[in-house]
C-alpha positions as CSV (number, residue, x, y, z in Angstrom):
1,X,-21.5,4.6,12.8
2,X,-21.2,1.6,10.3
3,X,-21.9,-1.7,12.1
4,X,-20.2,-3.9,9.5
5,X,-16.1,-2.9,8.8
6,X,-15.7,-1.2,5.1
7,X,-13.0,-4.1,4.6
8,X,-15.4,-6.7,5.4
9,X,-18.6,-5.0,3.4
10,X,-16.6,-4.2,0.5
11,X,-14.7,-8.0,0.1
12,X,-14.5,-8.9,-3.2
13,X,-17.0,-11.5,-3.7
14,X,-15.9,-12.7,-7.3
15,X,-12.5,-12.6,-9.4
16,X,-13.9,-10.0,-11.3
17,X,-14.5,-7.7,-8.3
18,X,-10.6,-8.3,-7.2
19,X,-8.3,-4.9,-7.8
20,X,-5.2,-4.9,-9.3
21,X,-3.9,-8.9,-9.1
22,X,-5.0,-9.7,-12.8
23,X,-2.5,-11.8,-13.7
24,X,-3.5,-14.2,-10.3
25,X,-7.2,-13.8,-11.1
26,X,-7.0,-15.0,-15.1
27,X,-4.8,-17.7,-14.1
28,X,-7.2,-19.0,-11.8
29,X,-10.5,-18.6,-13.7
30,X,-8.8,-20.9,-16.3
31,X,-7.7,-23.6,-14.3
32,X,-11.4,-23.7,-12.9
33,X,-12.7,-24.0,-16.3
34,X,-10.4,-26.5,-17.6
35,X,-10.4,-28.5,-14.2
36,X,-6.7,-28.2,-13.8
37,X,-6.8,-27.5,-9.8
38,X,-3.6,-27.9,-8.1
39,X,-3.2,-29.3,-4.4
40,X,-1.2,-26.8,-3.4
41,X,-1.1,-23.0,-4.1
42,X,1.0,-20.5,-1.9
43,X,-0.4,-16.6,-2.2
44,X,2.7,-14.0,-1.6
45,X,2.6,-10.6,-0.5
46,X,2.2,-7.7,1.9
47,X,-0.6,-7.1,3.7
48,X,-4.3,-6.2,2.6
49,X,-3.3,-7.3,-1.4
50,X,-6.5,-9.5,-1.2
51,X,-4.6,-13.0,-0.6
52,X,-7.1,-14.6,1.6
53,X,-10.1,-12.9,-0.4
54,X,-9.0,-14.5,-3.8
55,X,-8.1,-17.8,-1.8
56,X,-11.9,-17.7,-0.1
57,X,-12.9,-16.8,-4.4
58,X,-11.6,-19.5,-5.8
59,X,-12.6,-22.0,-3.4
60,X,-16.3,-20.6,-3.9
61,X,-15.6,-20.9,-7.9
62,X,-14.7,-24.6,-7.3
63,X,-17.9,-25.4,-5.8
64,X,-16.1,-26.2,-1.8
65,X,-19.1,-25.3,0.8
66,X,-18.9,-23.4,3.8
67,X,-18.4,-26.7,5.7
68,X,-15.6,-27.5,3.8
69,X,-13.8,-24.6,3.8
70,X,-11.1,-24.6,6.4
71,X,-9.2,-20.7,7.6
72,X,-6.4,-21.1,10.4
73,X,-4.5,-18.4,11.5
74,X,-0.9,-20.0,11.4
75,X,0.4,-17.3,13.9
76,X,-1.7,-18.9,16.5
77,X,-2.0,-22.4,15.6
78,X,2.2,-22.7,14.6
79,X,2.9,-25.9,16.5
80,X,3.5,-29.5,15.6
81,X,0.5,-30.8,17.1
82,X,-2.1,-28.0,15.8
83,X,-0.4,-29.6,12.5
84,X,-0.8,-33.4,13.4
85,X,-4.6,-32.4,13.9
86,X,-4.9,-30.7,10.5
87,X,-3.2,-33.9,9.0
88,X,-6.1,-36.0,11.0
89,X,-8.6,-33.6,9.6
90,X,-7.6,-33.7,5.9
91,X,-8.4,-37.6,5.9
92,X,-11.8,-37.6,6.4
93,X,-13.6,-36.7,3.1
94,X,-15.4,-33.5,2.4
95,X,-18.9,-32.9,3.5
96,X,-20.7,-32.1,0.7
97,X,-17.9,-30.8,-1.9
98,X,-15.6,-32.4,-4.7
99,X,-12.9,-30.7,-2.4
100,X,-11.9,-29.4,1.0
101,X,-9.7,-26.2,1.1
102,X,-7.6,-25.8,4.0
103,X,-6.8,-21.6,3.9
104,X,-3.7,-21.3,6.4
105,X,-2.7,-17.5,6.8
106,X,0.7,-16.0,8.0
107,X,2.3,-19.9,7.4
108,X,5.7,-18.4,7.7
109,X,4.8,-18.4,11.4
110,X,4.9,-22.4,11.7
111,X,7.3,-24.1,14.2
112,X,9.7,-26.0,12.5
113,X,8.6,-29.2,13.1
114,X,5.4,-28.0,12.2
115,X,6.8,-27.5,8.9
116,X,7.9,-31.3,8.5
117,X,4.5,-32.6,9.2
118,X,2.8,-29.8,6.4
119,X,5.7,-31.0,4.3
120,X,4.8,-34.6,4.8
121,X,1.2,-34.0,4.3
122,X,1.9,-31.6,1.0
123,X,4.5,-34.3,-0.5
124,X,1.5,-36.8,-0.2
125,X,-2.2,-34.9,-0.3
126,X,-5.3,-36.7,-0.7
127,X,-6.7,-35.6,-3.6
128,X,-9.8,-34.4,-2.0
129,X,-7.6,-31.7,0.0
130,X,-6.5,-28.4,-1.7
131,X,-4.3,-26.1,0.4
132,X,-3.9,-22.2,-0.1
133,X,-1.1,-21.3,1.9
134,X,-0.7,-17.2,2.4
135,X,2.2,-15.1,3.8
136,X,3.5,-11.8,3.9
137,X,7.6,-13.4,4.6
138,X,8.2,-15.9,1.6
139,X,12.3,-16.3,2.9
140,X,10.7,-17.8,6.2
141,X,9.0,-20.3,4.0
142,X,11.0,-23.5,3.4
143,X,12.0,-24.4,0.1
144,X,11.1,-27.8,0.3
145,X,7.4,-26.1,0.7
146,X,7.1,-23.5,-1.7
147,X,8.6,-26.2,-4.7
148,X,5.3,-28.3,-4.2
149,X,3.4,-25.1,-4.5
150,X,2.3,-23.2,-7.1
151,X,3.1,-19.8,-6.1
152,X,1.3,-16.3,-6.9
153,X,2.9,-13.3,-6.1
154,X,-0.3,-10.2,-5.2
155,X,1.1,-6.8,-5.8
156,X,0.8,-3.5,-3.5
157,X,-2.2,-1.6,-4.2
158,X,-1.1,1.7,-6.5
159,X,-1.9,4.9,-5.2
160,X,-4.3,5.9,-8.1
161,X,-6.2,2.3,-7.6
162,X,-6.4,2.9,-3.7
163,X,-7.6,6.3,-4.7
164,X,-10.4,5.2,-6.8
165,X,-11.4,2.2,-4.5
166,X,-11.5,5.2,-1.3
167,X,-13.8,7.4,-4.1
168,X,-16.2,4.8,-4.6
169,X,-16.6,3.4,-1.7
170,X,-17.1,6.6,0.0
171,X,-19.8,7.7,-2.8
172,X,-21.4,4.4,-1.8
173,X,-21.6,5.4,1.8
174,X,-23.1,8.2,1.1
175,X,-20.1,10.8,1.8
176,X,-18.3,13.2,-0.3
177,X,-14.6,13.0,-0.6
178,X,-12.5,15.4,-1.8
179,X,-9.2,14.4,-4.8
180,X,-7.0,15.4,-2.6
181,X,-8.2,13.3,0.6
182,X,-8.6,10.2,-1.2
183,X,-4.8,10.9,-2.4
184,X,-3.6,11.4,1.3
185,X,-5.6,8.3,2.6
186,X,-3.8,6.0,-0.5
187,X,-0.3,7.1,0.0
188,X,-1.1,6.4,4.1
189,X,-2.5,2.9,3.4
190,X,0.8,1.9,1.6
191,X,0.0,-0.5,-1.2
192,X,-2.9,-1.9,1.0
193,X,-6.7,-1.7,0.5
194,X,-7.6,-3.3,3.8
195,X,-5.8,-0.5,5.5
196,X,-6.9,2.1,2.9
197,X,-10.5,0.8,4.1
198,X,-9.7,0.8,7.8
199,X,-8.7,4.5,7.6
200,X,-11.3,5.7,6.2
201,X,-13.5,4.2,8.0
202,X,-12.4,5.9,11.2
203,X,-12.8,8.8,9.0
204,X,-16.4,8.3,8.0
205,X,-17.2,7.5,11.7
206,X,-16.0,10.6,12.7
207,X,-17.6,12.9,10.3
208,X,-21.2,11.7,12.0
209,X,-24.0,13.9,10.3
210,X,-21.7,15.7,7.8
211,X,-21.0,14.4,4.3
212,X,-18.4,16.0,3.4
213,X,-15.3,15.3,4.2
214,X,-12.6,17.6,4.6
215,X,-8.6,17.6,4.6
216,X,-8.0,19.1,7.3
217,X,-10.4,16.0,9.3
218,X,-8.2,13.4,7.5
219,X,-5.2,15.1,8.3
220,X,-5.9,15.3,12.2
221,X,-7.9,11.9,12.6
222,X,-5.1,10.3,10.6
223,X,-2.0,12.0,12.5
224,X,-0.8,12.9,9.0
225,X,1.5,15.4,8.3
226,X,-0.4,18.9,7.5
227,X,-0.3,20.5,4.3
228,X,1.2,23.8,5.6
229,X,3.9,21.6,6.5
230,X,4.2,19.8,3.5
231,X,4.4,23.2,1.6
232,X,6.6,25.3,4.1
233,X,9.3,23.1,3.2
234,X,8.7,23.1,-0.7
235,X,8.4,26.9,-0.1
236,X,12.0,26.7,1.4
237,X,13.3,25.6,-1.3
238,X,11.8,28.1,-3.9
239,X,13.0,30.9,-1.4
240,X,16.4,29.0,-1.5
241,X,15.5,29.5,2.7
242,X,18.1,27.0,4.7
243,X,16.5,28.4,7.6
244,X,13.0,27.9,6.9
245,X,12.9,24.5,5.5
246,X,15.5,23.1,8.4
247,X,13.0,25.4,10.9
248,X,10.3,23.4,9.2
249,X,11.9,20.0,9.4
250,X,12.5,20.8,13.5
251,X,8.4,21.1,13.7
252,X,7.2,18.1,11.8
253,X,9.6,16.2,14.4
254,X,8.0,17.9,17.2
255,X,4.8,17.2,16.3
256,X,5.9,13.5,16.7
257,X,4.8,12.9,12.7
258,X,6.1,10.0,10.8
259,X,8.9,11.6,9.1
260,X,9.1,8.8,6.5
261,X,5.7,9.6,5.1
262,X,6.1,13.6,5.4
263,X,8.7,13.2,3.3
264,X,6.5,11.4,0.9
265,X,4.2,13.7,0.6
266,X,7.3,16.6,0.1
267,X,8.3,14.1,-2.8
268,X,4.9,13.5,-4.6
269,X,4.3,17.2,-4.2
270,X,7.5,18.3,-5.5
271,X,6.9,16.0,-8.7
272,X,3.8,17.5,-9.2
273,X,5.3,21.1,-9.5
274,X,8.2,19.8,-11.6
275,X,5.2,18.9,-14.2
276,X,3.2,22.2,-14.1
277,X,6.8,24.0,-14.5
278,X,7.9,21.4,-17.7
279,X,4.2,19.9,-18.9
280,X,1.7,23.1,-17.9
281,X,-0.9,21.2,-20.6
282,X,-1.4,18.3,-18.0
283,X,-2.8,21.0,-15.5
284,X,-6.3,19.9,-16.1
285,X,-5.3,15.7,-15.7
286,X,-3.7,16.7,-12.4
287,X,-6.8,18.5,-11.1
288,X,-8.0,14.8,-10.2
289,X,-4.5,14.4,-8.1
290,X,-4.5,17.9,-6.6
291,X,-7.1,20.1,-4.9
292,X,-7.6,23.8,-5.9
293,X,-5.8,25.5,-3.0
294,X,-2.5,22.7,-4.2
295,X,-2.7,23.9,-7.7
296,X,-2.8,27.1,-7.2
297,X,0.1,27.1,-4.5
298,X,2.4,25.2,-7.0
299,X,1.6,27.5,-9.7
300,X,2.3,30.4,-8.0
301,X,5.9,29.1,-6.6
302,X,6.6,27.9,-10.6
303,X,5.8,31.0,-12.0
304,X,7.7,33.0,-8.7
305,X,10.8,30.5,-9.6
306,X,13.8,32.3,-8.8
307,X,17.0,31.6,-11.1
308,X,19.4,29.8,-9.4
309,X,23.0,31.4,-9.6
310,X,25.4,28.6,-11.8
311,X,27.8,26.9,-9.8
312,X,30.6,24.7,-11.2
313,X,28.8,21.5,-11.9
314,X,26.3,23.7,-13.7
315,X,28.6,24.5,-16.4
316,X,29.7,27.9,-17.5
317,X,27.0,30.2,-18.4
318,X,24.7,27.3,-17.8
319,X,21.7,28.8,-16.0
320,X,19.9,26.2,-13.4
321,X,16.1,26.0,-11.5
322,X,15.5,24.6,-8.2
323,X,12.4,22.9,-9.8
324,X,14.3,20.4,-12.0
325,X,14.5,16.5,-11.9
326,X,18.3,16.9,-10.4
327,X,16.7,18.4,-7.5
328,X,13.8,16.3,-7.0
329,X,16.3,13.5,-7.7
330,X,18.5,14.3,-4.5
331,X,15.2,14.6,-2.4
332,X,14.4,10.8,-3.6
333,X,17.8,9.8,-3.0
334,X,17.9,11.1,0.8
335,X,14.5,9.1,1.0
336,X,15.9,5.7,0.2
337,X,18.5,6.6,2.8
338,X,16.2,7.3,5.2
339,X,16.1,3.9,7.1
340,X,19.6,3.7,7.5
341,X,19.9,7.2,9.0
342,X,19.5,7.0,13.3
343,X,18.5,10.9,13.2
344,X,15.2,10.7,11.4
345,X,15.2,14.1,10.4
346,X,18.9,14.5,9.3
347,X,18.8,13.0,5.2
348,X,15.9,15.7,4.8
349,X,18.3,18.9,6.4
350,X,21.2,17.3,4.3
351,X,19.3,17.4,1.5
352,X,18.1,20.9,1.6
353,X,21.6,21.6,2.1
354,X,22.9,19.9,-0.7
355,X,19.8,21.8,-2.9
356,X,19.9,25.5,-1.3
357,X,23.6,25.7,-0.3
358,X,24.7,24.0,-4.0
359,X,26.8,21.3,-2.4
């Protein structure tokens, strides 16, 4: 068991240590060296991009001591009055600091009266008092608040970064992780490190005495969809098999799986065999992406390919493969459609129909 949270052991303590929001952290570094601080900066984006870690950075890099430092959780400190105090507080001068740095998370959850004191305080700050504002909803922030701001937007963690931070940090631990898991864990954590942490934490803490982690442990302590799953369904559609690949759909739903990320996985996979079919000399870069069972399984369905028969919109004599970009193009198409669809399941059977039955 690990007494201290991954997230919290593995904070970035300088800009340097901060993943993927270079064009936040360089920005920032120079306005520290050329003491050109602003009163007012507002941090956007979704969560566990690093807002409140940079914001806790750069108040370090500016010399503001813990007793100057200021965090309040806007979602439960969103009325007028928790504001009025704040305006009280910002008065008094810091205790031993050029500055004092108010850090107010989730500020799209003020009141709205709330947000005419801030803005009162914000028009007029003393200029003692910086104030990092962070939120996840920037159209719930007034624009009368985000125009005295200087505003940074963080971007989503990319798969291959997440991938790498999970590598490391399980190294570090002590814990072998496989390509493949660290892949799965990413794509779970959406754009977010915090939750890419969280997860494998819970991992880690399950595995106890072993060290080495295995897919099939991610898989069930994560509730992610399994691989045979994932595959059945790419199977399907090298077999052109409506049956099996609708029969496979039915037991991903029954198994109460989040259908939006199994069809991820379908996607990322099917890319992956649309680049050993048409680029077989990136095999070896896609060994990091892939284990050996993944490979060896989309190898064998390339190679097995069977020719599609042409239909009209293939032209005359034109001969066609499942594997191609059109197909994985109506698999990311039914993807995007997903949230609009009230049956879950439903754009992946349309789309195997619209693959298999040529429609």
């Amino acid at each position: 068991m690990h007494d201290l949270a991954l997230y919290r052991k593995y904070r970035p303590a300088s800009f340097k240590e901060v993943l993927g929001q270079d064009h936040i952290t360089k920005v920032l570094e120079s306005s520290v060296e050329t003491n050109k601080v602003s009163h007012a900066y507002l941090f956007v984006g979704s969560r566990g991009t690093g807002k409140t870690s940079v914001a806790r950075i750069f108040a370090n890099e500016i010399g503001v001591s813990v007793n100057d430092l200021y965090e309040i959780d806007a979602a439960s400190n969103r009325g007028i009055e928790d504001i009025k105090e704040l305006r009280s507080g910002v008065r008094v001068l810091p205790f031993d600091s050029k500055y004092k740095v108010y850090i107010i998370d989730e500020v799209h959850m003020l009141s709205k009266d709330a947000w005419g004191a801030l803005l009162k305080t914000l028009e007029e700050p003393p200029k003692h008092v910086i104030f990092i504002l962070a939120t996840t909803e920037l159209h719930k922030v007034p624009e009368t608040i985000i125009s005295r701001c200087q505003v940074f937007t963080f971007k989503k963690a990319s798969d291959a970064m997440c991938k790498k931070m999970l590598l490391d940090v399980a190294k570090k631990e002590g814990f072998e992780l496989d390509a493949g898991s660290a892949e799965l864990l990413a794509i779970l954590a959406d754009g977010s490190f915090r939750d890419a942490l969280g997860e494998l934490q819970k991992i880690l803490n399950f595995s106890g005495k072993s060290k080495k982690i295995k897919r099939e442990d991610v898989e069930k302590i994560t509730g992610a969809p399994k691989t045979t799953l994932v595959n059945d369904f790419i199977s399907a559609i090298a077999e052109k098999d409506l049956v099996k690949g609708i029969a496979t759909v039915k037991m991903a739903s029954e198994a109460n799986l989040d259908i939006k990320l199994y069809f991820k996985l379908i996607i990322q996979k099917f890319r992956m065999a649309i680049i050993l079919r048409y680029a077989p000399k990136l095999k070896n870069e896609m060994m990091g992406d892939l284990s050996d069972e993944d490979i060896e399984f989309l190898q064998s369905l390339v190679k097995e390919d069977p020719e599609r028969k042409p239909s009209a919109s293939d032209g005359a004599g034109k001969e066609a493969h499942l594997f191609t970009s059109s197909t994985l193009a109506i698999l990311l198409e039914a993807y995007q459609n997903m949230d609009n669809a009230f049956i879950t399941e439903l754009p992946l059977e349309l789309a195997l129909v619209k693959i298999i039955g040529g429609e």
